[in-house]
N, CA, C and O atoms as a Tripos MOL2 file, in Angstrom:
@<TRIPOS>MOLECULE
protein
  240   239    60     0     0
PROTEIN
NO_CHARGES

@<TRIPOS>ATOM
      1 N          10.3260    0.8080   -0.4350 N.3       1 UNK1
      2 CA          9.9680    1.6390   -1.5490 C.3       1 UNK1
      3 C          11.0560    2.6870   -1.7120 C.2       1 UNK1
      4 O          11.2560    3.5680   -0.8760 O.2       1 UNK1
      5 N          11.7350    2.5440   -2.8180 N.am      2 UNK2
      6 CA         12.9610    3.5130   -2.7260 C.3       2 UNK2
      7 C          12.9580    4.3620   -4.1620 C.2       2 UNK2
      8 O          13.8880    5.1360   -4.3870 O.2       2 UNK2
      9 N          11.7510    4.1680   -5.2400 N.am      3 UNK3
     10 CA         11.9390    4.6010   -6.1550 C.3       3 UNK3
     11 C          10.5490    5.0940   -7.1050 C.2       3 UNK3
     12 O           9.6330    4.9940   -6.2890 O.2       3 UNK3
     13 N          10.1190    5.4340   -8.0350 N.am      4 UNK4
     14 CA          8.8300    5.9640   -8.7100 C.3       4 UNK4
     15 C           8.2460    4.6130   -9.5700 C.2       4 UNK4
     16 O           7.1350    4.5800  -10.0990 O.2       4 UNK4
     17 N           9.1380    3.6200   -9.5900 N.am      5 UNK5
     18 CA          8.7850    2.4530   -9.9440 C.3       5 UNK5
     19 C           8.3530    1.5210   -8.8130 C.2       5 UNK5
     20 O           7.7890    0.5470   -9.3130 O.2       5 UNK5
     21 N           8.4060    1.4360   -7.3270 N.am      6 UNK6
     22 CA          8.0350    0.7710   -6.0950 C.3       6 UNK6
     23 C           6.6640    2.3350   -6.3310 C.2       6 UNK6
     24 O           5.9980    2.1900   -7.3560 O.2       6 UNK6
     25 N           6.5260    2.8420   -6.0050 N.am      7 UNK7
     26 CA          5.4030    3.7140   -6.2070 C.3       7 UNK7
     27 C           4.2490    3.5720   -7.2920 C.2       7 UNK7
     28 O           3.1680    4.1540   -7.2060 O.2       7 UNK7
     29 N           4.5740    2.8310   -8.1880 N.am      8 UNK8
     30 CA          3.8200    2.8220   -9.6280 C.3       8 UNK8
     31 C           3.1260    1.4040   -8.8710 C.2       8 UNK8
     32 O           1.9350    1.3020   -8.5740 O.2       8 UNK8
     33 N           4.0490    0.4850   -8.6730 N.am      9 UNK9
     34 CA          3.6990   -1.2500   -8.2740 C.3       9 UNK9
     35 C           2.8620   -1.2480   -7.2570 C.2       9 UNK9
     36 O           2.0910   -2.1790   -7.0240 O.2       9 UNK9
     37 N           2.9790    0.0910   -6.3870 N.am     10 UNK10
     38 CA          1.9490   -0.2020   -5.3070 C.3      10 UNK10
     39 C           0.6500    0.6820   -5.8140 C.2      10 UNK10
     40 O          -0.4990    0.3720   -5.4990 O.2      10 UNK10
     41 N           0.8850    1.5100   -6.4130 N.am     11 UNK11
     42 CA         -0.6200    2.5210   -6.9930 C.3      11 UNK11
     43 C          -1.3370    1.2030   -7.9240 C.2      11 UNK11
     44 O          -2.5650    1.1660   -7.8460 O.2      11 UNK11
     45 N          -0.7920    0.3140   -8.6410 N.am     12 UNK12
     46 CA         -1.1620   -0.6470   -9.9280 C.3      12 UNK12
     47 C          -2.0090   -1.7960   -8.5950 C.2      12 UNK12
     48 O          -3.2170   -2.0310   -8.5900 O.2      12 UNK12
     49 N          -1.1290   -2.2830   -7.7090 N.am     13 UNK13
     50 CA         -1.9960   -3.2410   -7.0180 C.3      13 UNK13
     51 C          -3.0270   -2.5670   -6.4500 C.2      13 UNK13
     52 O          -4.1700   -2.7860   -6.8510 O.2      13 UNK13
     53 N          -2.6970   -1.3250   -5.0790 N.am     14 UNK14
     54 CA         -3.9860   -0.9520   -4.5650 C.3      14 UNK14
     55 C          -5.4720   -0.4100   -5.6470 C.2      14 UNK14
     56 O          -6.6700   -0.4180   -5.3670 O.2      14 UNK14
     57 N          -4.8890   -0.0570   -6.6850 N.am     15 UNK15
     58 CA         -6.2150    0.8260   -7.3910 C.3      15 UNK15
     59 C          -6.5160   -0.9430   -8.0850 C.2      15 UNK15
     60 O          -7.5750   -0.9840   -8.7120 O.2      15 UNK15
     61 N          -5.9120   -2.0160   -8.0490 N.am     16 UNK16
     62 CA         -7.3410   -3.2950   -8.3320 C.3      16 UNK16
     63 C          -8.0380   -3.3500   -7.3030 C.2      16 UNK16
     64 O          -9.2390   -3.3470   -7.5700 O.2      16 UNK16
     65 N          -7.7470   -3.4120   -5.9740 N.am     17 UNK17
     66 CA         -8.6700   -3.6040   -4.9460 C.3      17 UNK17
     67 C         -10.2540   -2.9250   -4.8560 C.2      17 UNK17
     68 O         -11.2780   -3.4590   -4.4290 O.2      17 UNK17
     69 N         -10.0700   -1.6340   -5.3860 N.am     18 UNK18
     70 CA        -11.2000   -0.7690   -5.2060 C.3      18 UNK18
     71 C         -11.4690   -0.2690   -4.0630 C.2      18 UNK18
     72 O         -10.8580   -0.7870   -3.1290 O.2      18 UNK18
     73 N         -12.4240    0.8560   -3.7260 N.am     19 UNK19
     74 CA        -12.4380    1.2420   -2.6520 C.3      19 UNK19
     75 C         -11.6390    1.6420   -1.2750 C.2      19 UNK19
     76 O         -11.9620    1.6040   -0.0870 O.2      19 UNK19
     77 N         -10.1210    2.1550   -2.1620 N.am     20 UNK20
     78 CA         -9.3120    2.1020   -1.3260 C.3      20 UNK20
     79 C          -8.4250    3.7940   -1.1660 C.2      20 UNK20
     80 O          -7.2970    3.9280   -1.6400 O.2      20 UNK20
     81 N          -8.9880    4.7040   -0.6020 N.am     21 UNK21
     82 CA         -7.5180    5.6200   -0.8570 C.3      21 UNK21
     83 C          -6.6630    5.1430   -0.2210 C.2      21 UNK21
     84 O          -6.7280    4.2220    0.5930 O.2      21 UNK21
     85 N          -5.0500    6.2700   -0.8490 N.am     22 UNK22
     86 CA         -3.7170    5.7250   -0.0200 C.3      22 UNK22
     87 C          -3.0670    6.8610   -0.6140 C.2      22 UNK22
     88 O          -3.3740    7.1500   -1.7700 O.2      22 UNK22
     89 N          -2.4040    7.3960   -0.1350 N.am     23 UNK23
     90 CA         -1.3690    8.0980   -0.3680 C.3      23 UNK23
     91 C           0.1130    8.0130   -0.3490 C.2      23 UNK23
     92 O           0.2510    8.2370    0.8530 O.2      23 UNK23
     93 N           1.1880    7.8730   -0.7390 N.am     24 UNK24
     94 CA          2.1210    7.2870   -1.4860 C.3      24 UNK24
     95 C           3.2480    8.4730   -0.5260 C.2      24 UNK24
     96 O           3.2110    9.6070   -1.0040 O.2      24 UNK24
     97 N           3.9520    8.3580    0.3980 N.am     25 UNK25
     98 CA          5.3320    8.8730    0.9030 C.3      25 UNK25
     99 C           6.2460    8.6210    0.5030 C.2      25 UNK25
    100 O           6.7590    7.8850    1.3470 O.2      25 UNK25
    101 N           7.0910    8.7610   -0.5360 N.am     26 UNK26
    102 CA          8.1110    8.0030   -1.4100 C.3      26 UNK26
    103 C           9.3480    8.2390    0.0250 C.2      26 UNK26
    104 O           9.9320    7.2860    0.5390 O.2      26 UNK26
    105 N           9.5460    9.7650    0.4840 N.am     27 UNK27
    106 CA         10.6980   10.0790    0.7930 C.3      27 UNK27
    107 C          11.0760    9.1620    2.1310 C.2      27 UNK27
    108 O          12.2010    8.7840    2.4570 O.2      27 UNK27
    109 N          10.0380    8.9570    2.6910 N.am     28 UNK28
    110 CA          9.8450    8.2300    4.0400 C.3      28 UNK28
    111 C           9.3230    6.9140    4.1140 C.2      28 UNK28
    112 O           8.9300    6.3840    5.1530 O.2      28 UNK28
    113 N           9.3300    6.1930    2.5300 N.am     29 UNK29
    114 CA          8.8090    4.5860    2.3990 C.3      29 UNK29
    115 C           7.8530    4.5030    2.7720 C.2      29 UNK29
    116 O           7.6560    3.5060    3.4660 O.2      29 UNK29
    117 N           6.8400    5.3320    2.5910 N.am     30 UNK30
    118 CA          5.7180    4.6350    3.6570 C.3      30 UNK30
    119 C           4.2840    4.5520    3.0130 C.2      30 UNK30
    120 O           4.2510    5.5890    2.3490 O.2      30 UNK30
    121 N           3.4000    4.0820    2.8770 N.am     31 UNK31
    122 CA          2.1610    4.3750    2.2550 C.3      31 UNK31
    123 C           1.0960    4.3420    3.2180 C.2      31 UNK31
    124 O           0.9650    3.3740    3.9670 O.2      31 UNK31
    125 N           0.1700    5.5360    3.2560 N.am     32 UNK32
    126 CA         -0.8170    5.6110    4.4970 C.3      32 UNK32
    127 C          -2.2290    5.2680    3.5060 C.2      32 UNK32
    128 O          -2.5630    5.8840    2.4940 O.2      32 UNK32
    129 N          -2.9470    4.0550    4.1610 N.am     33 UNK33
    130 CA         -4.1890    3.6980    2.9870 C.3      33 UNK33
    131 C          -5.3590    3.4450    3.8110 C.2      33 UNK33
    132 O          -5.2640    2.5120    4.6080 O.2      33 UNK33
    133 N          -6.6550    4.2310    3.7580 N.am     34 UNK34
    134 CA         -7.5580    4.2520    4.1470 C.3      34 UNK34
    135 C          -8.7900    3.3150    3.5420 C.2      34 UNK34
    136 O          -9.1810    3.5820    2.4050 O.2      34 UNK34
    137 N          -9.3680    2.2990    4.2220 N.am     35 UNK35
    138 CA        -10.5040    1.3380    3.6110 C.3      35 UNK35
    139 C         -11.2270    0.8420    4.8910 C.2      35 UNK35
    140 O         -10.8450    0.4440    5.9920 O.2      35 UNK35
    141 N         -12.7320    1.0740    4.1450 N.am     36 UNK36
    142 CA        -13.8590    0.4880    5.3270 C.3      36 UNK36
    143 C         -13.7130   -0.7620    4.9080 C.2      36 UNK36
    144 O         -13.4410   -1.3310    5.9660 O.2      36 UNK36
    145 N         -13.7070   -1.9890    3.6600 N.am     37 UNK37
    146 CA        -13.8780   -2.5440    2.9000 C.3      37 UNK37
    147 C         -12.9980   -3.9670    2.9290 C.2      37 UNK37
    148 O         -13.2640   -5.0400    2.3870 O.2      37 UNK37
    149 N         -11.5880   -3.4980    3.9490 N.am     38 UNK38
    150 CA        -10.2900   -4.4650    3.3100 C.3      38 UNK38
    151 C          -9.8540   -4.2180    5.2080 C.2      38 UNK38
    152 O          -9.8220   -3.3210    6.0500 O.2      38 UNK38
    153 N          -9.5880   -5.6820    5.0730 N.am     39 UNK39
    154 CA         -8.6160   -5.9130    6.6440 C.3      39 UNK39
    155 C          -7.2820   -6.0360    6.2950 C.2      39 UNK39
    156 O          -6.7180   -6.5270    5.3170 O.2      39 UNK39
    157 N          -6.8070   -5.3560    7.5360 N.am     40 UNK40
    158 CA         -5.2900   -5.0710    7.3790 C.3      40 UNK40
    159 C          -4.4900   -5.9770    6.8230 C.2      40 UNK40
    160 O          -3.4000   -5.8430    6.2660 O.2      40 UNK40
    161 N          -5.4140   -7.2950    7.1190 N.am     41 UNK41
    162 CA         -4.3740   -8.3770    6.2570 C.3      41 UNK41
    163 C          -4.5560   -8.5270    4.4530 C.2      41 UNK41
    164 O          -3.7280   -8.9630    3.6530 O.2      41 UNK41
    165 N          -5.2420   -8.2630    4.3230 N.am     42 UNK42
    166 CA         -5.3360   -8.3860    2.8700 C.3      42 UNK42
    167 C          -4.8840   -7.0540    2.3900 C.2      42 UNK42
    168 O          -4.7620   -7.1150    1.1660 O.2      42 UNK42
    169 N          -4.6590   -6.1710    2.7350 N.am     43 UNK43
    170 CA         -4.0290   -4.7050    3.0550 C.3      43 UNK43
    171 C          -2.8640   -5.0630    2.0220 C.2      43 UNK43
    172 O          -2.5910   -4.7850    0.8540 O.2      43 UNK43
    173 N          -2.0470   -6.2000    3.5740 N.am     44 UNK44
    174 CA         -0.8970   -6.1660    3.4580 C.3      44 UNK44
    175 C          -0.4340   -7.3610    2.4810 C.2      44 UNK44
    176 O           0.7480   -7.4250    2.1430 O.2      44 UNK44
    177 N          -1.2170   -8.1470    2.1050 N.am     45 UNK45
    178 CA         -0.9390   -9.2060    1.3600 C.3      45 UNK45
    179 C          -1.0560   -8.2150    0.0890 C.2      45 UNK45
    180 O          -0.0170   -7.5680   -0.0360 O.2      45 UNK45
    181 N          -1.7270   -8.0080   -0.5850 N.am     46 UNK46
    182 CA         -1.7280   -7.3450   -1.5740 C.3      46 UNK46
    183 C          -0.8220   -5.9580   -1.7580 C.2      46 UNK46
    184 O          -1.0680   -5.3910   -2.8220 O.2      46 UNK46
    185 N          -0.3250   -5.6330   -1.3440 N.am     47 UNK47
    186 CA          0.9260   -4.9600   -0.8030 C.3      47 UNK47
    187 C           2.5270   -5.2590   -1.2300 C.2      47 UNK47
    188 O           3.4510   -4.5100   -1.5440 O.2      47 UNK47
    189 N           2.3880   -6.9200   -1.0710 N.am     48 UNK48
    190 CA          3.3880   -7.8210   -0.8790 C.3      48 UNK48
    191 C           3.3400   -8.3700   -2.0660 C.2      48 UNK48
    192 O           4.0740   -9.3460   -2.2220 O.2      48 UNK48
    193 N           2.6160   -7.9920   -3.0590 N.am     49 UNK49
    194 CA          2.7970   -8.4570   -4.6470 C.3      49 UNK49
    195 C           3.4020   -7.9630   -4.8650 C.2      49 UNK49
    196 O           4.3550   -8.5900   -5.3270 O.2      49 UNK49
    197 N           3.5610   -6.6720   -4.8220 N.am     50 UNK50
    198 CA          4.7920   -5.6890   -5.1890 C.3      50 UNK50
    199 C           6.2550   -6.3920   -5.2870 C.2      50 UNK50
    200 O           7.1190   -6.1530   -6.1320 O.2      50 UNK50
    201 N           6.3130   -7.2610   -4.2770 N.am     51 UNK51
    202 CA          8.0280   -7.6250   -3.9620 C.3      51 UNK51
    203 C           8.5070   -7.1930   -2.8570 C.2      51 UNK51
    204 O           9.5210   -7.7010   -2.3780 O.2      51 UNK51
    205 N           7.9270   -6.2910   -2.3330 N.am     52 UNK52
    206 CA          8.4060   -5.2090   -1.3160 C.3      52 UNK52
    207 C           7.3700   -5.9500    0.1350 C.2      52 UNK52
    208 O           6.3330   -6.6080    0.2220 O.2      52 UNK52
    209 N           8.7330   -5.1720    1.4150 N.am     53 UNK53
    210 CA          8.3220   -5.8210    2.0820 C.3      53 UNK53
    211 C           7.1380   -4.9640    3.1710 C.2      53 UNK53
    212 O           7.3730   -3.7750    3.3870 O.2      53 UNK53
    213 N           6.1910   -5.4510    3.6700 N.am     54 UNK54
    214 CA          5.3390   -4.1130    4.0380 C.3      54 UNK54
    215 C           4.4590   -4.8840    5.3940 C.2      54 UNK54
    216 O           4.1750   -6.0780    5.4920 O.2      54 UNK54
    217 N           4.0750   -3.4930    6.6050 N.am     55 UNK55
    218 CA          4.2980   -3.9570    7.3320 C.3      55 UNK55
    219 C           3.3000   -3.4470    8.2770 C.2      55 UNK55
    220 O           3.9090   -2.5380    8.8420 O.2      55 UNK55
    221 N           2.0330   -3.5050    8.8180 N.am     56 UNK56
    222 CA          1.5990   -2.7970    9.6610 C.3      56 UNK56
    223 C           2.0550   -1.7830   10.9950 C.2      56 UNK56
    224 O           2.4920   -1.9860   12.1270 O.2      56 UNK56
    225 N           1.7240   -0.6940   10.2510 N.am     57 UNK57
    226 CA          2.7310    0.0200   11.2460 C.3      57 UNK57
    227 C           1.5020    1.1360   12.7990 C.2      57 UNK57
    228 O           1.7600    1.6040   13.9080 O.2      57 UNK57
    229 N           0.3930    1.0750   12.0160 N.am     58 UNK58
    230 CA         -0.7640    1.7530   13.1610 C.3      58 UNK58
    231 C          -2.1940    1.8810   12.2670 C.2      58 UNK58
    232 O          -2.4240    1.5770   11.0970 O.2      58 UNK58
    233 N          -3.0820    2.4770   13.3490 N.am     59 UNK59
    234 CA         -4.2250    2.0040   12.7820 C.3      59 UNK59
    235 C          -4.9000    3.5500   13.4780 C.2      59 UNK59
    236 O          -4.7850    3.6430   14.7000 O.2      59 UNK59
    237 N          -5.4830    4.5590   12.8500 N.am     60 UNK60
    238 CA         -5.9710    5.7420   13.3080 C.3      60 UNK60
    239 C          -7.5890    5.6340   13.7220 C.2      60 UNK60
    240 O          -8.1820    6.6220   14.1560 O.2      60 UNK60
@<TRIPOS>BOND
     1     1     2 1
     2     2     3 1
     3     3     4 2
     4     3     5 am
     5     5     6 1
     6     6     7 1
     7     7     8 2
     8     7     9 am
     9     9    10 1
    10    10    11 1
    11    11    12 2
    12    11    13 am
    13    13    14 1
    14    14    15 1
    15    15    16 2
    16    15    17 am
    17    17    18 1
    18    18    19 1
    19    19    20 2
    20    19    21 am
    21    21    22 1
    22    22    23 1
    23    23    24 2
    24    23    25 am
    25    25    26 1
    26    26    27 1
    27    27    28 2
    28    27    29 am
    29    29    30 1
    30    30    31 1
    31    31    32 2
    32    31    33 am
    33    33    34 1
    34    34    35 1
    35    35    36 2
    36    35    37 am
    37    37    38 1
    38    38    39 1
    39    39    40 2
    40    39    41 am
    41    41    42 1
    42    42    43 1
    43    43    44 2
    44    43    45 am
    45    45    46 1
    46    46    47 1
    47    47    48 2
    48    47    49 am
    49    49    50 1
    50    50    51 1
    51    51    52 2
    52    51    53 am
    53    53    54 1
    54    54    55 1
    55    55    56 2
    56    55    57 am
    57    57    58 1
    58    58    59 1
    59    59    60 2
    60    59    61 am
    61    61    62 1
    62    62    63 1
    63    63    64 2
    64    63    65 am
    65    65    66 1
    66    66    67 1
    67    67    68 2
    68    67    69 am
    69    69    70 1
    70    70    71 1
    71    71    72 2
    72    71    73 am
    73    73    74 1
    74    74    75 1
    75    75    76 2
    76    75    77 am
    77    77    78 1
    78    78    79 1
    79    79    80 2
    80    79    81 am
    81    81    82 1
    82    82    83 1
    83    83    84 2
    84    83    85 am
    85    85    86 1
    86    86    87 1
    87    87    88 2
    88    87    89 am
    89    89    90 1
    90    90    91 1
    91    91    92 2
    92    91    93 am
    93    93    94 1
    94    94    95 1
    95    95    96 2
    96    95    97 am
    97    97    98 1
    98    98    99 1
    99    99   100 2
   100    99   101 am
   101   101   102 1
   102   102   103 1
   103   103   104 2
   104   103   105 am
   105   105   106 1
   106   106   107 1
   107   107   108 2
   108   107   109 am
   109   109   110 1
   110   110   111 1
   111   111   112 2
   112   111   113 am
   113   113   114 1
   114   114   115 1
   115   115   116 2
   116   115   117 am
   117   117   118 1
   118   118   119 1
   119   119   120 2
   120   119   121 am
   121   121   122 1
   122   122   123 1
   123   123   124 2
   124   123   125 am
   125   125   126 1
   126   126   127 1
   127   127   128 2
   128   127   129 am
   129   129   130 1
   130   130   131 1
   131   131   132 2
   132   131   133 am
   133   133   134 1
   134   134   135 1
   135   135   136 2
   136   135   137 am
   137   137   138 1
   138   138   139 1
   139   139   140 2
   140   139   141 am
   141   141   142 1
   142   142   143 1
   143   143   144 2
   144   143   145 am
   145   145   146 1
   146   146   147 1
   147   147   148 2
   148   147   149 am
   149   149   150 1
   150   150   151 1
   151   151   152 2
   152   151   153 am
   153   153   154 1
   154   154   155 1
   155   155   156 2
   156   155   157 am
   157   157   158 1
   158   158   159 1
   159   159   160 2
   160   159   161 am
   161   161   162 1
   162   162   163 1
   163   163   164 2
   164   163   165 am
   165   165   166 1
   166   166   167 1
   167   167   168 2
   168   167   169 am
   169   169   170 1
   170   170   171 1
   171   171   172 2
   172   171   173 am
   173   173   174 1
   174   174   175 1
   175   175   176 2
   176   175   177 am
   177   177   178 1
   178   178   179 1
   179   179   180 2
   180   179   181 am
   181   181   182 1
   182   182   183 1
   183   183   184 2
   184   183   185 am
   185   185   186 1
   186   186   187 1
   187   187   188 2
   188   187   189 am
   189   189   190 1
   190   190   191 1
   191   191   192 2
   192   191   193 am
   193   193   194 1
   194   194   195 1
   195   195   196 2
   196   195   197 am
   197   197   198 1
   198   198   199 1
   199   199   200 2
   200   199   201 am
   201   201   202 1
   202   202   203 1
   203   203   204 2
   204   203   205 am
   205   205   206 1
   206   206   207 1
   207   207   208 2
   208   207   209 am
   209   209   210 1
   210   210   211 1
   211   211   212 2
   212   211   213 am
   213   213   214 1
   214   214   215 1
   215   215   216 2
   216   215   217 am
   217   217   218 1
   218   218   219 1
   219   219   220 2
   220   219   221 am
   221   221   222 1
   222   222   223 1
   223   223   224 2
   224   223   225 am
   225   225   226 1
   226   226   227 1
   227   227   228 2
   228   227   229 am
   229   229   230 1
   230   230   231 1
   231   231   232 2
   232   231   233 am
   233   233   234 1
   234   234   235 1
   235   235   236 2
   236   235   237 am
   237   237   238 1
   238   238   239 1
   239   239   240 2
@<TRIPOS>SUBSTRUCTURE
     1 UNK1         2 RESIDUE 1 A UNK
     2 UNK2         6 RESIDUE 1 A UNK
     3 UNK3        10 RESIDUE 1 A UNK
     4 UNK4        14 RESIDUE 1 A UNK
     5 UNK5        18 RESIDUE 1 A UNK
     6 UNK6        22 RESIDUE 1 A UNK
     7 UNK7        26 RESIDUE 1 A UNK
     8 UNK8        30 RESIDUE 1 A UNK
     9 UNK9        34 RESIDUE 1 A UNK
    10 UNK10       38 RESIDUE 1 A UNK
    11 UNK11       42 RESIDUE 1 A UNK
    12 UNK12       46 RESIDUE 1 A UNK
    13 UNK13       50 RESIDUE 1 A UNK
    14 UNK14       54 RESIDUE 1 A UNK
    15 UNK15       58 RESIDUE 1 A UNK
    16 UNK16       62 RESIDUE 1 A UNK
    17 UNK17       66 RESIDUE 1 A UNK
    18 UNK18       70 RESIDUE 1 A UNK
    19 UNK19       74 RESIDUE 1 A UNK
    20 UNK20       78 RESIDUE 1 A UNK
    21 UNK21       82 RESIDUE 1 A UNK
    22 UNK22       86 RESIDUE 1 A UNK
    23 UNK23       90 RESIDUE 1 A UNK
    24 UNK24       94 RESIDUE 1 A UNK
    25 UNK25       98 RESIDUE 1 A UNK
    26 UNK26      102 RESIDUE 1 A UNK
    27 UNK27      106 RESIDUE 1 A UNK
    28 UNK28      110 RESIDUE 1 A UNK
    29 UNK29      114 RESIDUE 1 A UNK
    30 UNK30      118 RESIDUE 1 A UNK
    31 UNK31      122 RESIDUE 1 A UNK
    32 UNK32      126 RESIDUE 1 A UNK
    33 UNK33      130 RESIDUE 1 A UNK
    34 UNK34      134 RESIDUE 1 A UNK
    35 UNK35      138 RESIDUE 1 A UNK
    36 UNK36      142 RESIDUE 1 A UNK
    37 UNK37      146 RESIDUE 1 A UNK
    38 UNK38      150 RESIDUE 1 A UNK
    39 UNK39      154 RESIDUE 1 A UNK
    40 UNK40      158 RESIDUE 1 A UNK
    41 UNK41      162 RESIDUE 1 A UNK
    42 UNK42      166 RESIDUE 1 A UNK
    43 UNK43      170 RESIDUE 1 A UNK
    44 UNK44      174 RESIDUE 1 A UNK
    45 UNK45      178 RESIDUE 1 A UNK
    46 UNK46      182 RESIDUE 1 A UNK
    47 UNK47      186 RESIDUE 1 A UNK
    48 UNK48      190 RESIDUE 1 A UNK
    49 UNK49      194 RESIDUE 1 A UNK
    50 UNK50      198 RESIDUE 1 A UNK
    51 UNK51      202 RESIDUE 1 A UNK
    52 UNK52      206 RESIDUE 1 A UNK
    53 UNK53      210 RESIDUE 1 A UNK
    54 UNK54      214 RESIDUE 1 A UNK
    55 UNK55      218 RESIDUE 1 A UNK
    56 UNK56      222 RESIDUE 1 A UNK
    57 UNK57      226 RESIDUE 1 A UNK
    58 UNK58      230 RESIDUE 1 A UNK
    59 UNK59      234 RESIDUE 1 A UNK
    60 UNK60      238 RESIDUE 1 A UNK
């Protein structure tokens, strides 16, 4: 994610999912997304529509 357009592509996929916050780190690539609802894999598959490559990085 290097730009406000990789930011737009991932706000456009996660807000179809529903039930999902996330908050968007442009400066540091990173997106932190909170869901009772969605396993990390479909997380990340839907993630990966974007084009971009994305990656489980921890789990709080």
């Amino acid at each position: 994610m290097t730009c406000e357009g990789c930011s737009n592509a991932v706000t456009r996929v996660l807000s179809r999912l529903g039930d999902v916050e996330y908050e968007i780190d442009l400066p540091n690539k990173k997106v932190v997304i909170q869901s009772d609802n969605h396993s990390v894999d479909q997380l990340l598959e839907t993630l990966k529509k974007t084009g971009k490559e994305a990656r489980h990085l921890s789990s709080k």
